[in-house]
N, C-alpha and C positions, 0 to 999 in steps of 0.2 A: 504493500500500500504506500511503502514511502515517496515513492514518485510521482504520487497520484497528488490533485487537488478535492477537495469536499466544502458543499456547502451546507451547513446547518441553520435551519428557521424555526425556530420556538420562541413564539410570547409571552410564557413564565421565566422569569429572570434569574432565578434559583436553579431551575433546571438546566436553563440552557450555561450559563456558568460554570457548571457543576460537570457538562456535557462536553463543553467546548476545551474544557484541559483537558478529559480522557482522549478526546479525539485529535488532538495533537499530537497525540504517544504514535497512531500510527499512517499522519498525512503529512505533504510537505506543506503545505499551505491547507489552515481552515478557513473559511469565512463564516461568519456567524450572520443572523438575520432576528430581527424583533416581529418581523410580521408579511407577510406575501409580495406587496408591493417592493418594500426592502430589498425582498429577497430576487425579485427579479429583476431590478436594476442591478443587483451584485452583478446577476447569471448574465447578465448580457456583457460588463464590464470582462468577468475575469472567467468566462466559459467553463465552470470545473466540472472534473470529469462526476465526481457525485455529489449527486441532492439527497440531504436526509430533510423532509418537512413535516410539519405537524397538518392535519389533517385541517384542524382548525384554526385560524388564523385572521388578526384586526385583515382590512383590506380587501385579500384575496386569501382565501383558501387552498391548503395544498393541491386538493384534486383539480383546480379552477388553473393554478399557478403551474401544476403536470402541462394540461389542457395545451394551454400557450405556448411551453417550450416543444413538447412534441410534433408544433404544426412545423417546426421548422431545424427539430433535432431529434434524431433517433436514437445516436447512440448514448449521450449522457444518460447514466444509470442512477434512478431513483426509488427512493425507497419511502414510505409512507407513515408514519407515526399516528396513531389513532388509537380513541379510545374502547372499549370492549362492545359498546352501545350504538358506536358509531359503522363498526363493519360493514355493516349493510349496503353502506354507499358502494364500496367497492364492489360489489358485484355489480356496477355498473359503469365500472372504471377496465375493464379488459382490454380497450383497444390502448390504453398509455403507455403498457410494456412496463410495468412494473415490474423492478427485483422482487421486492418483497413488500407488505407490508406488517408493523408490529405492533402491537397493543400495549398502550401505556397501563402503568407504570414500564418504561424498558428494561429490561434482565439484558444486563451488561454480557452473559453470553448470546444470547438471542441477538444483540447488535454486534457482535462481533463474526458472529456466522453471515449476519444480513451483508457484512462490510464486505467478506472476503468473499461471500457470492456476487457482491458487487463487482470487485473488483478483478476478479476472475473475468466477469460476461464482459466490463470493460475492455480490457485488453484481448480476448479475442474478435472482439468485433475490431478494434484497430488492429490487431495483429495482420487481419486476412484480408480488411479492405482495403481499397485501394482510393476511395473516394472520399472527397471534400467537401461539405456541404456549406450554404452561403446563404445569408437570410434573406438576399434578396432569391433566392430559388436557385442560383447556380451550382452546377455540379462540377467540381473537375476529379477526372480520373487520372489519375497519378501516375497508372500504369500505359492507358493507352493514350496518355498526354494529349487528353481532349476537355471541353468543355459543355456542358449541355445544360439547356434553359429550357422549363415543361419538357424535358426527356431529347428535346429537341434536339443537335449536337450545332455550335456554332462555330463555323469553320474560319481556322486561323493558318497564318502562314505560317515558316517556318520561326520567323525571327519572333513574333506575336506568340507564338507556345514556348522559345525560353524564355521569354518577357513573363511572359504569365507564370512560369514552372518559379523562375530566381524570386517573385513577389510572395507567390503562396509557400515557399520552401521554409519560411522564418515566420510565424505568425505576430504583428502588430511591428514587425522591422518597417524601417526606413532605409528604401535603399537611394545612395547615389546616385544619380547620372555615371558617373565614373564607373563604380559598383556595376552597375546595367552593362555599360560598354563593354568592360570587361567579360563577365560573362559571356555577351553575345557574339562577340569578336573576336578574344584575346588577344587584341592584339595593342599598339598602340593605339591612344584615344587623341584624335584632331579634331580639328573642324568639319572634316567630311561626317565623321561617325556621328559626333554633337547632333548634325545636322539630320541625318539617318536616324536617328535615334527619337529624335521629338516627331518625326512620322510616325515610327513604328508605334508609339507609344497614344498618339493624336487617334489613331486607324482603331489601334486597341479597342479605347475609352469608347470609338464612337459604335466595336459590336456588340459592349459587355452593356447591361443596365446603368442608367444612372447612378454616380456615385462608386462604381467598384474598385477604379482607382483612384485613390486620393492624390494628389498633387500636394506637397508638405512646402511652403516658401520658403528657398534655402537651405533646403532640405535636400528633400527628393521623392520619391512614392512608393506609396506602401497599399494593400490592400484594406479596402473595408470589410471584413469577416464574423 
């Protein structure tokens, strides 16, 4: 688990306290949450790979705050905290792809089985795939170094697929112009490539959705993901 990220949303302040050190012991990064809303501006900020939330929650609701991340993430692995009275909801919670979910009070082994079942289906599902997914709908395949929008596949040249592969390789990097060049050419950067290069990059922008590459001032660009 230590390479993993987790994020925890509990409204009792005692609990989640009390929760948020044990779960330290086995992630690299927790994030903690007071309430649903919270908790999904975290999930959008710092993507971790798992959600532990409470069922009920000020805002939004765990099964409401599932709901939302699911329309546009499958793999992040979630797990459900609920109390014995409330179960019921979940029988109509199947399509979310839940891990698990646990009945409070939590029995510190019953979340330690939930964590490594988590953490397990995690990393197989990144182990084997091969695809990227993007909240505006884009897919890229890693493997067969394409990109696809509604399953569609959006056809790039050659120079436009390492453009694309060197942005999504590093996720929330900023890369150079230089950085770019490099990649794409190896070779020495002048004024010709400069020049080549604010095309390649202009052609991109205009077959991907709005927004999917950022333009940083003085910087350089990075993907929105």
């Amino acid at each position: 688990m230590n390479s993993l990220t987790l994020l925890y949303a509990e409204d009792e302040v005692e609990t989640r306290e009390n929760y948020e050190r044990y779960l330290k012991r086995y992630f690299k990064e927790v994030y903690v949450a007071s309430n649903g809303l919270e908790a999904l501006q975290i999930y959008k900020k710092y993507k971790p790979n798992i959600l532990l939330l409470d069922i009920n929650m000020p805002g939004l609701n765990g099964l409401e705050l599932t709901k939302q991340i699911r329309e546009q993430d499958k793999t992040t692995r979630i797990i459900i905290l609920t109390a014995h009275l409330e179960q019921d909801k979940l029988l109509f919670a199947a399509e979310l792809n839940l891990t698990k979910y646990l009945p409070k009070p939590i029995s510190r082994l019953h979340l330690k089985e939930a964590l490594n079942e988590a953490t397990k289906q995690f990393k197989e599902l990144n182990k084997s795939g091969s695809k990227v997914e993007f909240k505006n709908g884009l897919i890229w395949d890693k493997d067969e170094k394409k990109i696809y929008e509604n399953e569609k596949e959006i056809k790039l040249t050659k120079y436009e697929i390492l453009l694309f592969e060197l942005l999504v390789s590093k996720k929330n990097k900023i890369f150079s112009s230089d950085e770019i060049a490099l990649y794409l050419w190896d070779d020495i950067i002048d004024l010709e490539h400069s020049s080549k290069l604010k095309d390649i990059i202009k052609r991109l922008r205009k077959k991907l959705p709005k927004d999917t590459i950022e333009n940083i001032y003085g910087a350089g660009y990075k993907l929105i993901n």
